[in-house]
Structure formats: structure tokens, C-alpha cells
NUMI-249918 format. One record per atom (N, C-alpha, C): chain; atom name; x negated, y negated, z. Coordinates in Angstrom, 1 decimal, padded with zeros to 4 digits. Layout:
# NUMI-249918
+---+----+--------+--------+--------+
: c :  a :     c1 :     c2 :     c3 :
+---+----+--------+--------+--------+
: A : CA :      X :      Y :      Z :
...
+---+----+--------+--------+--------+
END
This chain:
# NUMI-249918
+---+----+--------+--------+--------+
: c :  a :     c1 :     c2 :     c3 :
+---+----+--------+--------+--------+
: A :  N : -001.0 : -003.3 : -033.7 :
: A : CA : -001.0 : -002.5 : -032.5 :
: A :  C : -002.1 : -002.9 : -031.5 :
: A :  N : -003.7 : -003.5 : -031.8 :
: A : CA : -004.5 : -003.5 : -031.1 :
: A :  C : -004.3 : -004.8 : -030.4 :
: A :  N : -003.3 : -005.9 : -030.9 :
: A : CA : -002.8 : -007.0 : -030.5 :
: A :  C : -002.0 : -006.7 : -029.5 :
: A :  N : -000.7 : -005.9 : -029.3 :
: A : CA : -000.1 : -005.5 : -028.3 :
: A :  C : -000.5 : -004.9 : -027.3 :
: A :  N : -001.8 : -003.9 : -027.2 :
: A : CA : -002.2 : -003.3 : -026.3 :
: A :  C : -003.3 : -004.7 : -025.5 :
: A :  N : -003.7 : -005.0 : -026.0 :
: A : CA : -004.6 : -006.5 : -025.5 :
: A :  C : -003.8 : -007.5 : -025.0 :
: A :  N : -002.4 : -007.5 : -025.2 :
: A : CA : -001.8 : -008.3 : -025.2 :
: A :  C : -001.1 : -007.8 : -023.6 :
: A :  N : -000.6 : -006.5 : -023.9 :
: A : CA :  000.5 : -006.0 : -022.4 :
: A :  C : -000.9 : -006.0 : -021.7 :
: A :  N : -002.4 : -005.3 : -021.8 :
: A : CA : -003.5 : -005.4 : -020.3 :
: A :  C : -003.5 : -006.9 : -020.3 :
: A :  N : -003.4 : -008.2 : -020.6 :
: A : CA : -003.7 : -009.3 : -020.8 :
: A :  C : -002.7 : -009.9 : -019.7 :
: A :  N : -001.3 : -008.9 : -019.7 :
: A : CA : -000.4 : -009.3 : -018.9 :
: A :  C : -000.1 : -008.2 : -017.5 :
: A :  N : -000.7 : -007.9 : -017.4 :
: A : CA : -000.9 : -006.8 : -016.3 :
: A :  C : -002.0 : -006.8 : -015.6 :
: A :  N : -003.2 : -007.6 : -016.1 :
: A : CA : -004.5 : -008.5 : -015.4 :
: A :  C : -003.7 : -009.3 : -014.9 :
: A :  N : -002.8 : -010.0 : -015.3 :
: A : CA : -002.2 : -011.5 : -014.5 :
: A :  C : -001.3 : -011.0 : -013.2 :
: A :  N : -001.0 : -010.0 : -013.5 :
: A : CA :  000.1 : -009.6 : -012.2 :
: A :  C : -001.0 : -008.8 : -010.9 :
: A :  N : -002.0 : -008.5 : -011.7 :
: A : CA : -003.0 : -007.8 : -010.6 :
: A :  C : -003.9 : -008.7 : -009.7 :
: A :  N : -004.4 : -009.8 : -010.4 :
: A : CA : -005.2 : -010.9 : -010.5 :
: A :  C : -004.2 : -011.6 : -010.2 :
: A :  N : -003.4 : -011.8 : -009.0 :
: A : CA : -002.2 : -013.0 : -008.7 :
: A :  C : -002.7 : -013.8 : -008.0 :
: A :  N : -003.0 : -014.9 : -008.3 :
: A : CA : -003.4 : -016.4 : -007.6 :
: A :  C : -002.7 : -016.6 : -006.2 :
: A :  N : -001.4 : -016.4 : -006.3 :
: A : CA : -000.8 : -016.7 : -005.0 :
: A :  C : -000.9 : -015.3 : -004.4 :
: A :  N : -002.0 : -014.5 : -004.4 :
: A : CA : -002.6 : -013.8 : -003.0 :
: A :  C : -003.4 : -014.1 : -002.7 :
: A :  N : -004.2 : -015.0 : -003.5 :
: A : CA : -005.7 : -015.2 : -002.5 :
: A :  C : -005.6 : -015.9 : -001.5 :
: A :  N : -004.4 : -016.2 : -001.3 :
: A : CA : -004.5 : -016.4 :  000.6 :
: A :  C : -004.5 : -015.9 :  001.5 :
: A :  N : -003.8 : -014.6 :  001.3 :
: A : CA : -003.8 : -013.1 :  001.8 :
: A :  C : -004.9 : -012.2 :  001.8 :
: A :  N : -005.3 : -012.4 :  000.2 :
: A : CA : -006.7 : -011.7 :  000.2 :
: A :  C : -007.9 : -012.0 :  001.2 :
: A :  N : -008.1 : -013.2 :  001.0 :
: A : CA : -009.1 : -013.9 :  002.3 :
: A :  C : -008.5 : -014.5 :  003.3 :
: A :  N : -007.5 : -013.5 :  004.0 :
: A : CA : -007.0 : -014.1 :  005.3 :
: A :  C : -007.8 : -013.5 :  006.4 :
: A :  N : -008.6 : -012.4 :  005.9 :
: A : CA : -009.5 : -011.7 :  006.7 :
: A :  C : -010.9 : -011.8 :  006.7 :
: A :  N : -011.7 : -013.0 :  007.1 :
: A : CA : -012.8 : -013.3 :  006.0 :
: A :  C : -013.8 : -012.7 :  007.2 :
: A :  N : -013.6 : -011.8 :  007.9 :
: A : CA : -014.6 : -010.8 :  008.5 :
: A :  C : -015.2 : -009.7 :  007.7 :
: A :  N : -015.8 : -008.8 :  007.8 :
: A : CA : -016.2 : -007.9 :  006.8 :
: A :  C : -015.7 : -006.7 :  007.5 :
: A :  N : -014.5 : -006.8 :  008.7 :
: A : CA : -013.6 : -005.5 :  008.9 :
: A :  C : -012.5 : -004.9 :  007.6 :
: A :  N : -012.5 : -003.4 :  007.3 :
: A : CA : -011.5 : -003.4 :  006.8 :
: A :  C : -010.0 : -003.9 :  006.8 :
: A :  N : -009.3 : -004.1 :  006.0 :
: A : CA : -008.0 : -005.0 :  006.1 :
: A :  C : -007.2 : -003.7 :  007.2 :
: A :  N : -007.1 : -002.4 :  006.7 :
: A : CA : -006.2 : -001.5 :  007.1 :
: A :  C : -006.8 : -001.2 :  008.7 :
: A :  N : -007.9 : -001.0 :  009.4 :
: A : CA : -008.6 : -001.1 :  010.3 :
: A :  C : -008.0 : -002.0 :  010.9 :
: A :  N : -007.8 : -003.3 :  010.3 :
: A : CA : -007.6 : -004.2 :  011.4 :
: A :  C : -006.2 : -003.8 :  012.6 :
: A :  N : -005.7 : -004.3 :  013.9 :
: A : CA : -005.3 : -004.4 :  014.3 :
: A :  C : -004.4 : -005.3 :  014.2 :
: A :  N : -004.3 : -006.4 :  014.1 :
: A : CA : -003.4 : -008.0 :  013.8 :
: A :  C : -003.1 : -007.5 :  012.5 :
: A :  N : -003.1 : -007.2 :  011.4 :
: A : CA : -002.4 : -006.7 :  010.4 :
: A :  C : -001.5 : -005.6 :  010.5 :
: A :  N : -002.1 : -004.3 :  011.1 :
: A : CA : -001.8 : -003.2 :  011.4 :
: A :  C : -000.4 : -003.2 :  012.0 :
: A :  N : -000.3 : -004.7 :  013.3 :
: A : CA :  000.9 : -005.1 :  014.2 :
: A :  C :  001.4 : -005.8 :  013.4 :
: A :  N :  001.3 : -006.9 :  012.6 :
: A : CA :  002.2 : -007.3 :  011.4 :
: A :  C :  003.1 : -006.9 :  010.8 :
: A :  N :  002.5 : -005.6 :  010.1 :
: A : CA :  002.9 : -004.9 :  008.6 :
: A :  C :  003.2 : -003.2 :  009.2 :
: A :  N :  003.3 : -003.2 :  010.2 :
: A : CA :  003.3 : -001.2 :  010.3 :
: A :  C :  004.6 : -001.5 :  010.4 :
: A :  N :  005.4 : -000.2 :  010.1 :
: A : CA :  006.7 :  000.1 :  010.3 :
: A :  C :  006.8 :  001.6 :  011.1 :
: A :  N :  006.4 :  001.0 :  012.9 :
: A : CA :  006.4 :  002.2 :  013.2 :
: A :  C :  007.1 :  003.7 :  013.5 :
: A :  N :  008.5 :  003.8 :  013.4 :
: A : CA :  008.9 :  004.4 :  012.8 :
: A :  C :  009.1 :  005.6 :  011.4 :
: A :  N :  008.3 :  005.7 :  010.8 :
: A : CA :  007.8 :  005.9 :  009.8 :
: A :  C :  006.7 :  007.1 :  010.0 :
: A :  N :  005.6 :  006.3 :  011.0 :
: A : CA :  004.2 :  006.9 :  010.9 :
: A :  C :  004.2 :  008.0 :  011.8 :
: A :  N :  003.0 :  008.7 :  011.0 :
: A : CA :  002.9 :  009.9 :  011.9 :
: A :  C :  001.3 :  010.2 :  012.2 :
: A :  N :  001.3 :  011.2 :  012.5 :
: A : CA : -000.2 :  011.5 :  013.1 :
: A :  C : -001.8 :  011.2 :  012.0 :
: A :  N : -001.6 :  010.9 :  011.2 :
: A : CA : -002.1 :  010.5 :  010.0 :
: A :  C : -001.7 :  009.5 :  009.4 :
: A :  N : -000.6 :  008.7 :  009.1 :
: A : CA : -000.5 :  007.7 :  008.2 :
: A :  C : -000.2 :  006.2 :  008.7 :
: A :  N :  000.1 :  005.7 :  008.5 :
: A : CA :  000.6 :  004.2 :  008.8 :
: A :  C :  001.3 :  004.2 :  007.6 :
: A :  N :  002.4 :  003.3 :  007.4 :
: A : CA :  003.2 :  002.9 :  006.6 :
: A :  C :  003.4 :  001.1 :  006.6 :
: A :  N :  002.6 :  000.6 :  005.9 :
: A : CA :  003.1 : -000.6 :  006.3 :
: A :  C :  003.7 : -001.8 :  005.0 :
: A :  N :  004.3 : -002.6 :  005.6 :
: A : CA :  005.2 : -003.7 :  004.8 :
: A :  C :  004.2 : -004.5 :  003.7 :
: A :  N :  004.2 : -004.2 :  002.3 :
: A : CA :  003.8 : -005.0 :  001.4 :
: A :  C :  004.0 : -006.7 :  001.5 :
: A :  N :  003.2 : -007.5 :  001.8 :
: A : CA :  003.7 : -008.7 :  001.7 :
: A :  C :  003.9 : -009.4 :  000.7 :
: A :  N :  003.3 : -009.3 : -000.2 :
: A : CA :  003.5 : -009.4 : -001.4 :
: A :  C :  003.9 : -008.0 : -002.5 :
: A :  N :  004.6 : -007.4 : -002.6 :
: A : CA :  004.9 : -006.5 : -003.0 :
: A :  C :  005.0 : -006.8 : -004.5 :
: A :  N :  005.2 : -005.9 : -005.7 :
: A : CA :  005.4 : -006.3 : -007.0 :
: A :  C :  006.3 : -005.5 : -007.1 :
: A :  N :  007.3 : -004.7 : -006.4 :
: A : CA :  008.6 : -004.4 : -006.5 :
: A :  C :  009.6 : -004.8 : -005.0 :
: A :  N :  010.7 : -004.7 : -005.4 :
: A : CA :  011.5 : -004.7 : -003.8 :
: A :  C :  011.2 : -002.7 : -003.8 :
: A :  N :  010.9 : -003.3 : -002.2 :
: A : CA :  010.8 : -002.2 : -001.8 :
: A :  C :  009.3 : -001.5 : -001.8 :
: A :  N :  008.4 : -001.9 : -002.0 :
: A : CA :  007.0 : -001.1 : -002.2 :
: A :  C :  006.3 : -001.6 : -000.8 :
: A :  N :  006.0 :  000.0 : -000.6 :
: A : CA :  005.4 :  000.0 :  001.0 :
: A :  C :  003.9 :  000.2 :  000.7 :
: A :  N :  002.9 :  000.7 :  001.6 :
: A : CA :  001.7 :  001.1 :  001.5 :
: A :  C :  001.9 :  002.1 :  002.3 :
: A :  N :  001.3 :  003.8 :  002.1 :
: A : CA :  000.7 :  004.6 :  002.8 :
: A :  C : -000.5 :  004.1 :  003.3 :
: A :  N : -001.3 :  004.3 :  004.4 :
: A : CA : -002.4 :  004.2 :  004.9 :
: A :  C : -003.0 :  005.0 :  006.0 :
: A :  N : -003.9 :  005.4 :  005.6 :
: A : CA : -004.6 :  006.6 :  006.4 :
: A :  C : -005.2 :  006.0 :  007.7 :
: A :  N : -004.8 :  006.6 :  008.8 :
: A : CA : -005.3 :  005.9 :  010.7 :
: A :  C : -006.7 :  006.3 :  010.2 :
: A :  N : -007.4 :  007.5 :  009.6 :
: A : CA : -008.3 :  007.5 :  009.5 :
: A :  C : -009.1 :  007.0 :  008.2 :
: A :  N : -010.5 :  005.5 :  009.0 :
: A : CA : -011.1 :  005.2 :  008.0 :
: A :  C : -011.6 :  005.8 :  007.0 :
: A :  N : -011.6 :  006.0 :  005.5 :
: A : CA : -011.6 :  006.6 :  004.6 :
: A :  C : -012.5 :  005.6 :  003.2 :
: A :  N : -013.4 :  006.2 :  002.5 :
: A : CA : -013.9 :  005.4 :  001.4 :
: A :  C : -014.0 :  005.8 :  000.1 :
: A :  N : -013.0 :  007.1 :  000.5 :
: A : CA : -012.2 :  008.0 : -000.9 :
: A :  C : -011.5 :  008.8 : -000.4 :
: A :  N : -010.2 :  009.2 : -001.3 :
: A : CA : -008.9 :  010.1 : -001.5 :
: A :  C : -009.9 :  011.7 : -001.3 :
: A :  N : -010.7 :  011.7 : -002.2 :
: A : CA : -010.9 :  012.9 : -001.9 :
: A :  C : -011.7 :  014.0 : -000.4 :
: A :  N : -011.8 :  012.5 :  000.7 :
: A : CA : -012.3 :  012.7 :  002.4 :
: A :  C : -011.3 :  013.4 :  002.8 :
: A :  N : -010.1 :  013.4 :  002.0 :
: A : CA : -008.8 :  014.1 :  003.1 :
: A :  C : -008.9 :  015.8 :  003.3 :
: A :  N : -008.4 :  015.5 :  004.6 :
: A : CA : -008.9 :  017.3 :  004.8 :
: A :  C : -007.1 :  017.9 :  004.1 :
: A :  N : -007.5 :  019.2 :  004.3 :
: A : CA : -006.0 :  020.0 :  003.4 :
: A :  C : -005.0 :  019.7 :  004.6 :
: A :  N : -004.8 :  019.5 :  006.0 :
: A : CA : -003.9 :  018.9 :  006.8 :
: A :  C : -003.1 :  017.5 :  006.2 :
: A :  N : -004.5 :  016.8 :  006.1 :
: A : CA : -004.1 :  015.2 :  005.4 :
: A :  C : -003.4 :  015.2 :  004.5 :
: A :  N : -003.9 :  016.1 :  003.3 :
: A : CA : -002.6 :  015.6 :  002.0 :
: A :  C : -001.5 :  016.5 :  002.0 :
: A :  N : -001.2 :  017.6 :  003.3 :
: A : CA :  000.5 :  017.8 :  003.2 :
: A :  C :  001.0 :  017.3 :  004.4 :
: A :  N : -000.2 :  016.5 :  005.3 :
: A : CA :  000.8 :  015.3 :  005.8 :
: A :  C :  001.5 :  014.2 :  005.3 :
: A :  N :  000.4 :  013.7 :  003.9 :
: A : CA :  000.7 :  012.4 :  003.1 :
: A :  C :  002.0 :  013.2 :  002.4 :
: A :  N :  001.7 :  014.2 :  001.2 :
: A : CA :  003.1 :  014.6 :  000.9 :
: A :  C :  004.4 :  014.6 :  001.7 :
: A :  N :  004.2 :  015.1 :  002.8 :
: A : CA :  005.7 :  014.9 :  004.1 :
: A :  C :  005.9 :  013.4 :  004.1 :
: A :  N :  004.6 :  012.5 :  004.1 :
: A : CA :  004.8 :  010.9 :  004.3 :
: A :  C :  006.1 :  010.3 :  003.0 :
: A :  N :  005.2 :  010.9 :  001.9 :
: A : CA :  005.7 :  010.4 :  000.8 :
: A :  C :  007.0 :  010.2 :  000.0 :
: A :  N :  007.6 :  012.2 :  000.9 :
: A : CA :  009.2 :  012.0 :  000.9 :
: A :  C :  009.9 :  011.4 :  002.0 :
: A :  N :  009.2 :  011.5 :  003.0 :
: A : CA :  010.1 :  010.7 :  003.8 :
: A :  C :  010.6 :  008.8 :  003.5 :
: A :  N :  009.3 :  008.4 :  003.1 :
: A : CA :  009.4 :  007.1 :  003.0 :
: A :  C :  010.5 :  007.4 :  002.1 :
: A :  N :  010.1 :  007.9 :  000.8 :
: A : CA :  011.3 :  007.8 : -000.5 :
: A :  C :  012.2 :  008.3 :  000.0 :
: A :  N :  012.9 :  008.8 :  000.6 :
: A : CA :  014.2 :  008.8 :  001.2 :
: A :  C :  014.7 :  007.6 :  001.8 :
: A :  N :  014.1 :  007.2 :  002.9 :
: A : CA :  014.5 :  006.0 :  003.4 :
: A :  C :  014.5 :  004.8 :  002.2 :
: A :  N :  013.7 :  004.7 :  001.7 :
: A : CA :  014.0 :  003.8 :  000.3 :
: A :  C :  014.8 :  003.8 :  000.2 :
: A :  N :  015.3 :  005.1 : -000.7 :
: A : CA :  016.5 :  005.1 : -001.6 :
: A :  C :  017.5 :  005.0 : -000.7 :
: A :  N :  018.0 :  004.9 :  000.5 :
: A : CA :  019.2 :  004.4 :  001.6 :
: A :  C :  019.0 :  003.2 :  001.7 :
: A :  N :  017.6 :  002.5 :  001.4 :
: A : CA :  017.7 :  001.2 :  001.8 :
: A :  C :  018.0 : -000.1 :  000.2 :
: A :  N :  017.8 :  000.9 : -000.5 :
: A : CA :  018.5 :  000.2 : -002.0 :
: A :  C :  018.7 :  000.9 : -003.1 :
: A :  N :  019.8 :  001.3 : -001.9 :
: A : CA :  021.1 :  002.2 : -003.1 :
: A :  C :  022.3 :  000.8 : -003.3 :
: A :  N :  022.8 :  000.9 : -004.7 :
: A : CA :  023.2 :  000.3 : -005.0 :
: A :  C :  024.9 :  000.0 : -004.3 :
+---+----+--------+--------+--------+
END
């Protein structure tokens, strides 16, 4: 058993730790936040989506079809900064996306 569990983190380190992002990882070799940035922000937002609080933007390397990022307009350096506005905006965020998902890969 203690082989399998060392064995599945052993393989879920490798999907987290993916070599072919460190190009992406250090595409930004400023010390600006990635989500702050603007030239990413215009890349990857899906404006549509966003609302007065969130950004939604396009995984580029995603580890599913279909996996977006929520992102907070406001800079944040923990989940628990959100005011009680924020997390039943993010919850409104969270079904909305998943709806449009599931239209966008329904079988």
C-alpha cells in the first residue's frame, strides 16, 4: 500500500512539475504578478464571462479540456482577503462558468 501511495504522489508530482511549462512559467521574468499582468490578462481573459470581481481566463496549458482559471481583478495573497461580496460573487462566477462548460462539452 505505502508503494502505491508513493507511487500515485510520484505521478502527480510529474503532472504538477511539467517541464513543458517552464516556458510559460518564465515567460514573465519581471517580478509583476502573472494575473496583474495586462498582456496576459489580453491573451487569456474571456471577456464575456467576467464580472465586477473576477476574470476568467483561458488555461494554456490546461490538465483537462476545458479547465479555466477564476481570477480575482483584485490583487490578493490569500483566499481568505475576500470580502463576503467576493465569495458570492465567485460562487455566481463558478456556476456560470460550469454551465457554459457543460454546453461547450456536452457530448
Amino acid at each position: 500500500m505505502v508503494y502505491y501511495v508513493s507511487s500515485f504522489l510520484n505521478k502527480m508530482k510529474q503532472k504538477i512539475i511539467n517541464p513543458y511549462r517552464n516556458g510559460y512559467n518564465h515567460s514573465y521574468k519581471n517580478k509583476d504578478c502573472p494575473f496583474c499582468n495586462e498582456k496576459i490578462l489580453k491573451r487569456q481573459a474571456i471577456p464575456d464571462l467576467e464580472n465586477n470581481h473576477w476574470h476568467i481566463l483561458v488555461n494554456y496549458y490546461p490538465y483537462l479540456d476545458g479547465n479555466i482559471m477564476i481570477v480575482s481583478k483584485r490583487h490578493l495573497l490569500n483566499i481568505s482577503s475576500l470580502t463576503a461580496e467576493e465569495w458570492g460573487s465567485l460562487q455566481n462566477m463558478i456556476k456560470q462558468t460550469q454551465k457554459t462548460s457543460h454546453k461547450n462539452f456536452q457530448n
